[in-house]
GUPAGU-259904 format. One line per 10 residues: number of its first residue (from 1); their letters; for each residue x, y, z of N, C-alpha, C. Coordinates in steps of 0.05 Angstrom, whole numbers, plus 5000, padded with zeros to 4 digits. Layout:
<nodes>
NUM = a = X:Y:Z:X:Y:Z:X:Y:Z; ...
</nodes>
This chain:
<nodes>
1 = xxxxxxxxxx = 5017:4976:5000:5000:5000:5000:5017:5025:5000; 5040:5026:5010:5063:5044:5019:5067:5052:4993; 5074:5032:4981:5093:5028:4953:5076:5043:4927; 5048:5041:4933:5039:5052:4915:5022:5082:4911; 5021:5098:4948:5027:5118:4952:5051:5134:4942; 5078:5122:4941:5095:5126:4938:5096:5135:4912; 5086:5121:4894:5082:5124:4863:5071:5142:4861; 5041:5137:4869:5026:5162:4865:5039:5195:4871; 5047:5195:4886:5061:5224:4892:5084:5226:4875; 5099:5208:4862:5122:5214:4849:5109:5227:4820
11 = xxxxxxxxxx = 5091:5210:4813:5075:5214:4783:5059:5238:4790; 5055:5260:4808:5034:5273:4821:5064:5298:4809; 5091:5297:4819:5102:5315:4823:5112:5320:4795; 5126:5293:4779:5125:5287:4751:5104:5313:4725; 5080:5310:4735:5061:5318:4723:5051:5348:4733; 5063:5362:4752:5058:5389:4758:5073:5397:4770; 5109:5389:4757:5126:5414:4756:5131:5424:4726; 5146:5449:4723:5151:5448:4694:5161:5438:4677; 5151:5439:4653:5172:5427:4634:5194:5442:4627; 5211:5422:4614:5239:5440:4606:5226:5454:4575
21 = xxxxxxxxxx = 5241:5477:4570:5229:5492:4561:5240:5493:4524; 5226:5496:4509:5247:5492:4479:5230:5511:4471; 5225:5528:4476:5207:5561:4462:5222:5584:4454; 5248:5592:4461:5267:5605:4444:5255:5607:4419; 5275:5624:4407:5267:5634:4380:5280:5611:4355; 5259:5609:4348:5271:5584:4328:5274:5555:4346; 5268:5553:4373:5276:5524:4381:5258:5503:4373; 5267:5483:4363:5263:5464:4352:5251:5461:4328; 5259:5483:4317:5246:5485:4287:5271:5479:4265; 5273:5476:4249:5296:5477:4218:5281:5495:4201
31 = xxxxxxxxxx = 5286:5524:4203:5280:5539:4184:5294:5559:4165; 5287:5567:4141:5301:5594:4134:5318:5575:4111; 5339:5604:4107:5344:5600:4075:5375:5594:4076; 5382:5587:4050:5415:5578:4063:5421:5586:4032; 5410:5607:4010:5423:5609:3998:5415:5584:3977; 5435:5572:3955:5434:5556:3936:5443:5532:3954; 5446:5535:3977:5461:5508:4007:5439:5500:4004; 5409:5516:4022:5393:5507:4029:5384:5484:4034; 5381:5456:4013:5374:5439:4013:5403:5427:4023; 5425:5425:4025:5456:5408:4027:5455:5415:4062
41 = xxxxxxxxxx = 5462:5396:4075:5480:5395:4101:5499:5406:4104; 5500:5432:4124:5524:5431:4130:5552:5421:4142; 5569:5423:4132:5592:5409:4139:5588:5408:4167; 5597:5379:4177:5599:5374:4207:5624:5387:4215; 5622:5394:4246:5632:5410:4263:5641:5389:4291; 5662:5410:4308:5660:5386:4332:5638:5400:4351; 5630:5422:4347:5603:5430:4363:5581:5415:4353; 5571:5411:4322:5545:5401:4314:5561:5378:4293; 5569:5354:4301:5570:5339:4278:5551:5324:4264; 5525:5332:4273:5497:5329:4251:5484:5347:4254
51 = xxxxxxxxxx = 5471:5363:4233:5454:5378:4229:5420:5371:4217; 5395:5373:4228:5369:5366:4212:5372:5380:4192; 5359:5375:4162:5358:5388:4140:5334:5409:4147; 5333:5432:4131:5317:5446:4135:5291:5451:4127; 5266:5447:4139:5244:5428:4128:5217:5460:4121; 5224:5478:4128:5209:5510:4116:5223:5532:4112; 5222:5532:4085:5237:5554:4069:5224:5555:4037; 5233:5588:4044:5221:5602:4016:5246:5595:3993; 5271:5579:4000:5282:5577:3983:5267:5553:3960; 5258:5549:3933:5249:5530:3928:5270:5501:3925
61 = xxxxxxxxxx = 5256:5487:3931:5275:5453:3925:5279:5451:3900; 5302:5436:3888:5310:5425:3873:5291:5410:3857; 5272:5401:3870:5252:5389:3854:5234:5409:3846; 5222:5427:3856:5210:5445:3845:5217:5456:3819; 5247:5465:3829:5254:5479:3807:5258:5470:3780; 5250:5439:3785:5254:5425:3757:5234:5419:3738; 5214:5418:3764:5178:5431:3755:5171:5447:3738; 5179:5475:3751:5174:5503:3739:5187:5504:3714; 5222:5491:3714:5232:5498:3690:5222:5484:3664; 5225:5506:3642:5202:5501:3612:5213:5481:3601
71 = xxxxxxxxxx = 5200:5462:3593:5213:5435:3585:5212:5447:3552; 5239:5433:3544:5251:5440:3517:5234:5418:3492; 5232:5441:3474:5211:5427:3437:5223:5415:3437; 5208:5394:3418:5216:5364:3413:5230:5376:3388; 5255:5368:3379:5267:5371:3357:5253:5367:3325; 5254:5383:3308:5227:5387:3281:5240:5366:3267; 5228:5346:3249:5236:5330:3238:5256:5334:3217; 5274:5322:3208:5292:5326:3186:5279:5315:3154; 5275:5332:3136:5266:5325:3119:5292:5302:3097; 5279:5284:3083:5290:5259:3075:5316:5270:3057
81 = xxxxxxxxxx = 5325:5250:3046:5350:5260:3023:5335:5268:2990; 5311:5256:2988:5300:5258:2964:5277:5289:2964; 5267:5294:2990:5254:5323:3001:5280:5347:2994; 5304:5333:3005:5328:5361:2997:5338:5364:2975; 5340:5339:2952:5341:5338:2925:5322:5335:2913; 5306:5352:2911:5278:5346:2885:5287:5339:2860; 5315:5357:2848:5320:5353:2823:5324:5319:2812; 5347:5305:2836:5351:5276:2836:5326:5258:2841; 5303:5263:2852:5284:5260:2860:5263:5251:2829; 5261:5272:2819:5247:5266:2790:5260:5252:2768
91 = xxxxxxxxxx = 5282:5261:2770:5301:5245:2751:5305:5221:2755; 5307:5204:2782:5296:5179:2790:5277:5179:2776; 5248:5184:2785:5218:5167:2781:5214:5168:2753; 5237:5190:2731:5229:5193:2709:5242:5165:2697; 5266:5158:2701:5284:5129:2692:5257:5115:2700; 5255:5108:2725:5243:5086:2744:5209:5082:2719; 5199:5101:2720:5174:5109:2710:5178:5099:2679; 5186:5112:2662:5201:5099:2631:5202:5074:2627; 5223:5063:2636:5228:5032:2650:5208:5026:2648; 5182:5021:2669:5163:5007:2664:5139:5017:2652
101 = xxxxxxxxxx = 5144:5042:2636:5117:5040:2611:5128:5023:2594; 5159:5019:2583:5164:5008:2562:5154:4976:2564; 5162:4964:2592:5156:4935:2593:5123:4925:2593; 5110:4952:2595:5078:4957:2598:5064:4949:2566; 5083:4966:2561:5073:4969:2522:5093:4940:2505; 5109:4928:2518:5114:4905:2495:5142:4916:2491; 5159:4927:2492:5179:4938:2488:5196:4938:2511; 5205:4919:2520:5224:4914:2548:5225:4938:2567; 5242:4943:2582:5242:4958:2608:5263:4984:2592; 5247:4995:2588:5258:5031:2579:5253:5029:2548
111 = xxxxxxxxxx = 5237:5009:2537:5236:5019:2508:5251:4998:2487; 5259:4978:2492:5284:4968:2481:5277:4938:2484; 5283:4921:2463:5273:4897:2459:5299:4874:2460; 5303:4855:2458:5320:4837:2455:5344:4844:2464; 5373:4837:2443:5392:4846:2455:5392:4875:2472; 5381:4900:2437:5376:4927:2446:5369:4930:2464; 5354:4910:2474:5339:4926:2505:5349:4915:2529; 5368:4887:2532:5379:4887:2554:5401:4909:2557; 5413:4922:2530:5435:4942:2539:5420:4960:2549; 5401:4964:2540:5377:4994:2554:5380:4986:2573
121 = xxxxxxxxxx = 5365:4964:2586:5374:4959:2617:5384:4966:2628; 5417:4957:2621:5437:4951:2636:5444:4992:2628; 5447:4993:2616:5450:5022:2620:5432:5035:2638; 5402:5040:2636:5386:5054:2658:5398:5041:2689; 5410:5009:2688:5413:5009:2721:5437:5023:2726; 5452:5017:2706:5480:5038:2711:5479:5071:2717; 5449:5079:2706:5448:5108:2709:5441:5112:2746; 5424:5090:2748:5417:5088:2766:5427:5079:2798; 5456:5065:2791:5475:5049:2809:5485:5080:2806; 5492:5097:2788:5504:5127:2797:5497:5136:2810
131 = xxxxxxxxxx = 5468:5146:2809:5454:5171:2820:5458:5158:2853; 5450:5131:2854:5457:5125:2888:5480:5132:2894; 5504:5120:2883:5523:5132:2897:5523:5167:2906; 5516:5178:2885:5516:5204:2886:5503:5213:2905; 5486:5204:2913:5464:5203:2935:5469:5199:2961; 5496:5174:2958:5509:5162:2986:5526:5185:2990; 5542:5196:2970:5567:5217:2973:5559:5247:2985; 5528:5252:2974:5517:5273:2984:5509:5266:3013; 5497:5249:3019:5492:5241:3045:5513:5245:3068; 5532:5230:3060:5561:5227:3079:5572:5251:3077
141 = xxxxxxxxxx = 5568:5270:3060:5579:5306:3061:5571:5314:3085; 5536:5311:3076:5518:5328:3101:5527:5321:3128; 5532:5293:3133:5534:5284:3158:5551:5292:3172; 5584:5298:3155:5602:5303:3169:5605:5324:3175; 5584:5354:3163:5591:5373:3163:5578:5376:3187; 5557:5354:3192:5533:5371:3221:5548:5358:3247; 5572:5351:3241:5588:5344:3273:5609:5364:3279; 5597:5372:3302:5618:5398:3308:5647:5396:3310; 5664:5411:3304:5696:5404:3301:5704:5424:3322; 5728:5411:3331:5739:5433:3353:5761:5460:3344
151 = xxxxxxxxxx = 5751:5476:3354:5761:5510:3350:5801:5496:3343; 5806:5480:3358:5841:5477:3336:5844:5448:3335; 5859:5445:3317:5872:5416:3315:5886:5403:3334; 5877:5388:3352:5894:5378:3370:5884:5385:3397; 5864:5402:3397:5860:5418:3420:5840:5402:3446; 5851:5409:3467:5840:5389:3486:5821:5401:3500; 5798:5389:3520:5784:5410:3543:5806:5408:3566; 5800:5444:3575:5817:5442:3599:5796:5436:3624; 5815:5422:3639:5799:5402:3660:5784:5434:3687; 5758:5422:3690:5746:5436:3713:5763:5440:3738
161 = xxxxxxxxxx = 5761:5466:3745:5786:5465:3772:5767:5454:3799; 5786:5442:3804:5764:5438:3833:5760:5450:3854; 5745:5450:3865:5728:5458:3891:5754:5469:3908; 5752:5491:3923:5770:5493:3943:5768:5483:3965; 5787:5465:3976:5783:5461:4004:5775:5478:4021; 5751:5468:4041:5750:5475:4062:5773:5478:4079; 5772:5500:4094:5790:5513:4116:5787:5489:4148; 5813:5493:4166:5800:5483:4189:5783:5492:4206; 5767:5483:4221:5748:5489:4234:5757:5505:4265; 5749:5528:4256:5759:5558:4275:5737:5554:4299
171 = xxxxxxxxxx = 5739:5560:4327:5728:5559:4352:5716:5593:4348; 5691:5599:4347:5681:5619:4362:5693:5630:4381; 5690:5612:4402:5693:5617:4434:5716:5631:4441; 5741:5613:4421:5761:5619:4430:5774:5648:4416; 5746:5656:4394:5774:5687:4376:5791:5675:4359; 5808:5688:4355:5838:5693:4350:5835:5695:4320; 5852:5692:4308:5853:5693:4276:5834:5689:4253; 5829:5699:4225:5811:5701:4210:5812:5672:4193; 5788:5670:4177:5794:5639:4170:5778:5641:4147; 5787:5624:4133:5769:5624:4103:5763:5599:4096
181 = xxxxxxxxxx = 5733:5595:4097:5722:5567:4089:5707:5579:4070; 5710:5553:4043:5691:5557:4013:5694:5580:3998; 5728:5596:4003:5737:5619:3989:5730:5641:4005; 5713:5647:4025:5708:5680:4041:5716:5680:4067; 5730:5699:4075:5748:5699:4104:5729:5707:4120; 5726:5698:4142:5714:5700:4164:5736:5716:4184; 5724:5740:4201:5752:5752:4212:5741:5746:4240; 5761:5759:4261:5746:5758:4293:5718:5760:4293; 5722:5796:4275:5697:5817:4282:5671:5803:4279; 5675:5781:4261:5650:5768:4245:5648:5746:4265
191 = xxxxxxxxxx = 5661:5741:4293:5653:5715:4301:5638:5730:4324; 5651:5764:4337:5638:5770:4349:5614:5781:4348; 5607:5788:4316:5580:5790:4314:5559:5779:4311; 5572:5753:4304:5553:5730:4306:5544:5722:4334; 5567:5718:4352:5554:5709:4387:5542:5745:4397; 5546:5760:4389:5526:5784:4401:5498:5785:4378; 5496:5772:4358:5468:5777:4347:5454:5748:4362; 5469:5732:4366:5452:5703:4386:5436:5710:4409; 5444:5737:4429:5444:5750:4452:5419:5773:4438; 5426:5784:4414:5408:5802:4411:5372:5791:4399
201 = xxxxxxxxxx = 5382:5761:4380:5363:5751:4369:5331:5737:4397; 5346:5732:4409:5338:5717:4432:5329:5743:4453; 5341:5764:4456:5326:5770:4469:5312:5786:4458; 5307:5802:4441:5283:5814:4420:5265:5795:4412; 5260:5778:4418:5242:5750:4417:5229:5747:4441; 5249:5754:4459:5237:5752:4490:5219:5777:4498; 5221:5792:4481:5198:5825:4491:5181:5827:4473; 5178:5811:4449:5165:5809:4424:5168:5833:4414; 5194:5842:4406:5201:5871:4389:5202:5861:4364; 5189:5855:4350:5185:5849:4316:5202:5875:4308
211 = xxxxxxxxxx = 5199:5900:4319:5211:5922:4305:5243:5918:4303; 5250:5907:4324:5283:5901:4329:5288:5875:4323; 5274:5860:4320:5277:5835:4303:5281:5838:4276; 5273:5869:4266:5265:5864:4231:5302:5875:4227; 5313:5884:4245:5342:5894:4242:5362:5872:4241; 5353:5848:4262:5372:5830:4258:5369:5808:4246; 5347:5796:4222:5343:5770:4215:5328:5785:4184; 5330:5755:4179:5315:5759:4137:5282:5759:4140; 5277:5784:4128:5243:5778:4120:5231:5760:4127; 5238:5739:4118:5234:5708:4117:5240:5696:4149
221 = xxxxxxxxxx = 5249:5697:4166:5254:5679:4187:5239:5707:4210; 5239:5731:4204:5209:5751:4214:5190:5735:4223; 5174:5727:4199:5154:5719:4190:5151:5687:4205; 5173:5678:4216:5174:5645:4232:5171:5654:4260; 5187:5672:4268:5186:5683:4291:5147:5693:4306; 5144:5712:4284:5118:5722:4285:5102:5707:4286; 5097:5683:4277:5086:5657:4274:5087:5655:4303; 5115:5644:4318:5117:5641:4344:5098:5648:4367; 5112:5681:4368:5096:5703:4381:5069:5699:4381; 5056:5694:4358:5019:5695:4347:5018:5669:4366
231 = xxxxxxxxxx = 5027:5641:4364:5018:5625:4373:5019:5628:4417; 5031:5644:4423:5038:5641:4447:5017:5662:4460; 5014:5682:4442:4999:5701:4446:4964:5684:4452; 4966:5665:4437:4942:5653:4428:4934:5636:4455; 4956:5621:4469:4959:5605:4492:4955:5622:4514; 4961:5653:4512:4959:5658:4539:4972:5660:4545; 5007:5664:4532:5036:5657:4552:5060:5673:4530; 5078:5673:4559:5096:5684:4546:5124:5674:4543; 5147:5669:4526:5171:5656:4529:5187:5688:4547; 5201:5671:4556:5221:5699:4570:5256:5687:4574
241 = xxxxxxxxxx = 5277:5685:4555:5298:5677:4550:5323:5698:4557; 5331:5691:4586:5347:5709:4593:5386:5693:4596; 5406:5716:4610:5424:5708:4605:5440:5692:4594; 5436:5693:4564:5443:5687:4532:5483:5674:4537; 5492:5656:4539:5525:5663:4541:5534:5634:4515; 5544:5647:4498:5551:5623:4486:5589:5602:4499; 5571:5581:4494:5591:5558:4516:5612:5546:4485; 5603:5543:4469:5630:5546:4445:5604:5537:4415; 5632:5543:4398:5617:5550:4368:5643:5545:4346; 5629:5529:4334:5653:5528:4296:5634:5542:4274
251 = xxxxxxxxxx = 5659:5543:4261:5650:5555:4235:5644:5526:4220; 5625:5523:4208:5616:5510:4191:5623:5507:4162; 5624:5532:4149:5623:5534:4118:5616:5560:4117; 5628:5576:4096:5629:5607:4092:5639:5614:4062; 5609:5621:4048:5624:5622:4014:5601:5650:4003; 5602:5646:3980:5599:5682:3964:5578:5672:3945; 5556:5692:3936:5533:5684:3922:5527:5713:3905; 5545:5720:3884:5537:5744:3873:5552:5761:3896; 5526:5778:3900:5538:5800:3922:5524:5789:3952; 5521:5770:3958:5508:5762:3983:5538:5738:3998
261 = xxxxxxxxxx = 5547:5748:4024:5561:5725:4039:5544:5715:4059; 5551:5687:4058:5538:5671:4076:5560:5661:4099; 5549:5656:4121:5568:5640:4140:5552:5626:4160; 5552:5592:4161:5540:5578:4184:5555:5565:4202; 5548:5576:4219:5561:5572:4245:5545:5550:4260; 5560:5536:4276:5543:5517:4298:5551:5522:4329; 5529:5536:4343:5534:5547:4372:5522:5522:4393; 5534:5521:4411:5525:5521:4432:5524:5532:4463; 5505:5550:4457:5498:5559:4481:5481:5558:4510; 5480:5567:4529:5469:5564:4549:5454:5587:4561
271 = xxxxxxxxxx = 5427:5585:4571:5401:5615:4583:5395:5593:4595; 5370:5619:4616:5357:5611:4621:5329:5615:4603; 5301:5586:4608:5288:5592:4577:5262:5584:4602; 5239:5605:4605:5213:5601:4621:5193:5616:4596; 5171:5590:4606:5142:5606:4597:5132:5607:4618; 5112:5631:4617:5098:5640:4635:5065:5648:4628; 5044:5647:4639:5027:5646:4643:5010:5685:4641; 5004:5694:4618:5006:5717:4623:4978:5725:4645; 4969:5717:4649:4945:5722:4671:4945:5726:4690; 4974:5703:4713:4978:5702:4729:5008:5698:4742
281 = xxxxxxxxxx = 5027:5693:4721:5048:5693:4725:5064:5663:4722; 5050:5651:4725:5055:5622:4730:5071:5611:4709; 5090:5589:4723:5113:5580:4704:5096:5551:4692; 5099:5556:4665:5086:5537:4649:5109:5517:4632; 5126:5522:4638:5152:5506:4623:5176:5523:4626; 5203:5502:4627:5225:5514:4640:5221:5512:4676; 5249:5524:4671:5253:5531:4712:5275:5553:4716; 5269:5578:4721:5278:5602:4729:5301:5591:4734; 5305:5577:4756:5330:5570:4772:5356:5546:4761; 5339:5539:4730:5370:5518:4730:5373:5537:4696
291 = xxxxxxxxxx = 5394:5539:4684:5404:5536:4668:5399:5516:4645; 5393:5521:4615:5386:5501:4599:5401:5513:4580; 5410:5487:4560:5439:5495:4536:5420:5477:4518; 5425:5495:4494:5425:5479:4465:5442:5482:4451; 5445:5472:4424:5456:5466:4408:5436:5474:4380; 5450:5497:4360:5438:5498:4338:5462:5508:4315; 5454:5505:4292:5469:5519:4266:5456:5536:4263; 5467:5564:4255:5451:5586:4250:5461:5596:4228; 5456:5598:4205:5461:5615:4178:5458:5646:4178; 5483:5658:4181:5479:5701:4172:5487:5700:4149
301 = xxxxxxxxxx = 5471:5714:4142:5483:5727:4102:5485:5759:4111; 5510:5778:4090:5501:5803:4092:5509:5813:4062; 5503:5837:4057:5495:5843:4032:5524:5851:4030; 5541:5858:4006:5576:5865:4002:5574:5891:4027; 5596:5886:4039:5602:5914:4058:5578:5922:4081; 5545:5909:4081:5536:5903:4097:5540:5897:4132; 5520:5889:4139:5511:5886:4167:5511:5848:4165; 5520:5828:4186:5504:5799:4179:5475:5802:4193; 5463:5788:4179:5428:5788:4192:5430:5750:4194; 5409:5745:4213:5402:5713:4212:5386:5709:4191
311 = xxxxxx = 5395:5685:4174:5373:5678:4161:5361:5648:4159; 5377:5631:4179:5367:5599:4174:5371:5597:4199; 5359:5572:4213:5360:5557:4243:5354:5530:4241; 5380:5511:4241:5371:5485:4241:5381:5471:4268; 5373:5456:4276:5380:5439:4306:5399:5413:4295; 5419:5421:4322:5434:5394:4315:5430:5365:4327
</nodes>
């Protein structure tokens, strides 16, 4: 009887303390744009060595785009060898035609009787064993002329250069020197603006400033956020994500798109993350008092000479 008092109160306390909390901005979502990446994984990291693919974005898929694109005319038929020579054309059916009025009317094949007319014969097939060749010779002209020849004699393709290696994988946490992964240097400044927009993203999320959100993130991940906000608003509650400190971070992959740079980084950091009850105050998930760390990739793009803004969030 003890034993199952015992239970009861454990499953009693189980079920009406908080939960741990995943309401942050972007937590547990894979969203946003990665550029022409978008659909590809980012390179593993020793912070995130798996990343979820990103499952809402205005970038379209690969498959789409194969949709939309205009599928190419069926090639127009090639007219025959006797359609491009009319002249050889009649001059055939006129032999061919002759030939057999003569054998029609009593007068062998072209007009010509006995001996006379097997030489008629043998001459009309001889006219006729020409014109084919001539026919084969014109043929084999055309053909060779419609295969493209290369700009010099001898001349080779020069081989595709390859891909540049990836750079090693630079620590956030730790600073120090600039680094170039996928051809674009990543410097300090850019690692410290990345762990102060994590601090800024999170907590302009936490006061629901859409207005100071629209400064640090893409159109597009706005609009995920706002989504957020709408839904919590909807519940009655509020997320509230304080003391932001990132606990370490790699560079991922960092490359150039026109005039747009990209850089994804994989953080892990540590807040505190509570919902609250806007009616009465009440903690509805999370716990004020302990500390909670995640782990995400976060994609900034900024325009040449630009600001970085966030524009993707995937969980590792």
């Amino acid at each position: 009887m003890k034993i199952k008092h015992l239970v009861a109160a454990f499953a009693a306390i189980v079920l009406l303390a908080p939960a741990v909390a995943d309401a942050r901005a972007g937590g547990g979502t894979n969203t946003g744009s990665r550029g022409t990446k978008t659909q590809q994984a980012p390179p593993p990291t020793q912070t995130a060595p798996t990343a979820k693919p990103i499952e809402r974005s205005t970038t379209p898929t690969n498959q789409q785009q194969a949709q939309a694109a205009p599928r190419p005319a069926a090639p127009a038929a090639q007219p025959g060898f006797f359609q491009r020579n009319p002249f050889l054309s009649g001059l055939m059916g006129g032999i061919v035609g002759a030939g057999l009025i003569g054998m029609l009317m009593g007068g062998g094949f072209g007009g010509f009787s006995g001996m006379a007319g097997m030489l008629g014969l043998l001459v009309q097939l001889a006219l006729i064993g020409g014109l084919g060749y001539l026919a084969w010779r014109l043929f084999k002209g055309r053909s060779a002329a419609a295969v493209p020849q290369a700009a010099y004699a001898g001349a080779t393709p020069s081989p595709v250069d390859a891909p540049m290696a990836r750079s090693t994988q630079t620590m956030l946490a730790g600073g120090g020197a600039a680094a170039a992964a996928g051809g674009l240097a990543i410097a300090k400044e850019d690692f410290e603006a990345f762990e102060t927009m994590l601090g800024g993203v999170q907590g302009a999320y936490s006061q629901g400033d859409l207005g100071r959100l629209r400064t640090l993130v893409t159109p597009e991940m706005l609009g995920y956020f706002s989504e957020q906000l709408s839904a919590n608003a909807s519940r009655g509650v509020e997320n509230k994500i304080e003391a932001v400190k990132l606990e370490q971070g790699d560079l991922s992959e960092a490359w150039r798109e026109g005039d747009i740079d990209y850089a994804t980084v994989a953080m892990r950091f540590s807040m505190t993350d509570v919902t609250r009850r806007l009616s009465d105050g009440t903690v509805v998930e999370g716990n004020p008092a302990v500390r909670t760390e995640a782990t995400e990739i976060w994609t900034f793009l900024r325009s040449r000479g630009g600001s970085w803004i966030l524009s993707a969030i995937q969980q590792a």
